[in-house]
C-alpha positions in Angstrom: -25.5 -28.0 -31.4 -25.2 -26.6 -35.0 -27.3 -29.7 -36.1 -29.9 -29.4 -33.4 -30.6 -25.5 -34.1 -30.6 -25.9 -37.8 -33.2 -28.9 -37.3 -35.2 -26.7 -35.4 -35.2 -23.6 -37.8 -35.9 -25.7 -40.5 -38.9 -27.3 -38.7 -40.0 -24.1 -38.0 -39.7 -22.3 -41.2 -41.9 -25.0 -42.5 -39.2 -26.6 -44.4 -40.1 -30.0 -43.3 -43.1 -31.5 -41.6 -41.0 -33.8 -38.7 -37.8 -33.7 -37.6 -36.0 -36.7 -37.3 -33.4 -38.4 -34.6 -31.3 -40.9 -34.5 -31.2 -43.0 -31.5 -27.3 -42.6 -31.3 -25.7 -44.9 -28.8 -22.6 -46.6 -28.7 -21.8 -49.8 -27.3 -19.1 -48.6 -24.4 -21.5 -45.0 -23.5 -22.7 -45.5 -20.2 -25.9 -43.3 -20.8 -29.0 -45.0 -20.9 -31.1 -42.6 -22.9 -30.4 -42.0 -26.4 -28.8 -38.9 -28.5 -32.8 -38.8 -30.3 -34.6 -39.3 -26.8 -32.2 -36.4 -25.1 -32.5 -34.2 -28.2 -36.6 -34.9 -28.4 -37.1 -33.4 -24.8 -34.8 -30.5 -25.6 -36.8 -29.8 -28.5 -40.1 -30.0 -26.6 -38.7 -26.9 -24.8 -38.4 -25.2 -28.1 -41.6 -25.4 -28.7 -42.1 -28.1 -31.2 -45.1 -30.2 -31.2 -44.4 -34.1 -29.8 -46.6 -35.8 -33.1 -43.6 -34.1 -35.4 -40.6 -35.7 -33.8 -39.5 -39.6 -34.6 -37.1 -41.3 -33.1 -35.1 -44.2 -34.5 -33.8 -47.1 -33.0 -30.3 -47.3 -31.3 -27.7 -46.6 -33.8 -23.9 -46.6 -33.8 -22.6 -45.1 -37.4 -24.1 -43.6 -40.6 -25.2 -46.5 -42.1 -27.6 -47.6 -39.2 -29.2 -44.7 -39.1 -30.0 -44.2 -42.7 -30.9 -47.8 -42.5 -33.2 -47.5 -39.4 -34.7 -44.2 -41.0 -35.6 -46.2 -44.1 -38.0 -48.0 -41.7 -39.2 -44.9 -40.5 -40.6 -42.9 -43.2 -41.1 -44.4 -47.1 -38.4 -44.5 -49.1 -38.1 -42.5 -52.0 -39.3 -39.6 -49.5 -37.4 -36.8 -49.9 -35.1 -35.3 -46.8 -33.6 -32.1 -45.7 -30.1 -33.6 -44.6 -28.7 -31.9 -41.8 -25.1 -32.7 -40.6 -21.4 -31.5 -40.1 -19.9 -30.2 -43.7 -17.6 -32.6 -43.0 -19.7 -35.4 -42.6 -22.2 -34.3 -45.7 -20.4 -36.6 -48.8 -20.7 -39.7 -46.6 -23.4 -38.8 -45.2 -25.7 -38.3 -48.5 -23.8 -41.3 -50.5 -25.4 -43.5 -47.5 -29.1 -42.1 -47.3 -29.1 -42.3 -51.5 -28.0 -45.9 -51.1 -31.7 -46.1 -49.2 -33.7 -44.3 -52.2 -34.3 -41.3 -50.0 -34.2 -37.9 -52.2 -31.6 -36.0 -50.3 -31.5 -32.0 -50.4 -28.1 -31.4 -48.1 -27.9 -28.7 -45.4 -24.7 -28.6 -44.5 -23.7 -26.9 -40.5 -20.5 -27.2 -38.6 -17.9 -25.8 -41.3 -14.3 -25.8 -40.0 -12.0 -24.0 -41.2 -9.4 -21.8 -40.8 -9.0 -18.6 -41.8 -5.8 -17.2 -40.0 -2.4 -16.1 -41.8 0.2 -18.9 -42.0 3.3 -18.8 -39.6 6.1 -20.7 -39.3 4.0 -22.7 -36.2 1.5 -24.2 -38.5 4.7 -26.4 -39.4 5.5 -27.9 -36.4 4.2 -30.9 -35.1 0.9 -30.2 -32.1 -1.5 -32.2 -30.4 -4.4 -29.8 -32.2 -2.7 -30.9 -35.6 -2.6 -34.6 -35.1 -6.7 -35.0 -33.8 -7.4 -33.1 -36.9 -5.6 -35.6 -39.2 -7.2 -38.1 -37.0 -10.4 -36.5 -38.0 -9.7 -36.5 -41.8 -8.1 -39.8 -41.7 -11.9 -41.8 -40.4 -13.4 -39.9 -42.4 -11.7 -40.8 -45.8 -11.9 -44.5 -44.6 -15.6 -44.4 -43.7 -16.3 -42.7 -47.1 -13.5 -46.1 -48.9 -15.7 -48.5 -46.8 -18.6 -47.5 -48.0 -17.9 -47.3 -51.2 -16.2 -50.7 -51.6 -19.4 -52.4 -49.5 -21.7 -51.3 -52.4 -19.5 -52.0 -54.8 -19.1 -55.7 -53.9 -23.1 -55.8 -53.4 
């Protein structure tokens, strides 16, 4: 939701003149409709005007989705980046790779701000999805980089 609403308030603050969405779909979701076509309809209740949405085609991953932008708009067009802090260095490395001039806006921030007990030391559920988490992410960000390097 932190992406959606920060699309919006960009759109609206005149930021940007479209907002963009990826068609995200993977292969075993049973949904028909897209993550773009769902968040288009929710935006249309928000107000914004139908000519400044795109959509792009189904998409599984960061790549696709810069890729599929790239046939969008032109590249070399310049792009208020809106995803996950997390996400953002992946993210950007992949839509410069396409030419597109990226100015980041990062949502989503996790973190943790509580005092450290002995707890925070012992093995949990909670504490292996979030290595999980960190551990696609660094190899996404590896893969990425070793694919353009071998280009």
């Amino acid at each position: 939701p932190d992406r959606f609403f920060a699309g919006i308030k960009l759109l609206n603050a005149n930021k940007g003149k479209k907002i963009i969405y990826t068609g995200g779909l993977l292969p075993w979701e049973k949904k028909k409709r897209t993550e773009g076509e769902l968040l288009k309809n929710k935006s249309l209740e928000f107000g914004i005007d139908e000519n400044d949405i795109l959509i792009t085609k189904k998409v599984q991953n960061t790549y696709e989705e810069a890729n599929a932008i790239s046939h969008l708009i032109d590249n070399k067009s310049k792009i208020i980046l809106v995803t996950s802090a997390f996400h953002m260095n992946r993210a950007e490395f992949l839509f410069k790779k396409h030419d597109f001039i990226i100015f980041p806006y990062p949502v989503d921030f996790k973190f943790k701000n509580d005092k450290i007990t002995i707890l925070d030391f012992i093995p949990s559920a909670t504490s292996l999805s979030s290595s999980s988490f960190v551990i696609r992410e660094v190899l996404g960000r590896m893969y990425y980089r070793v694919k353009f390097l071998l280009k």
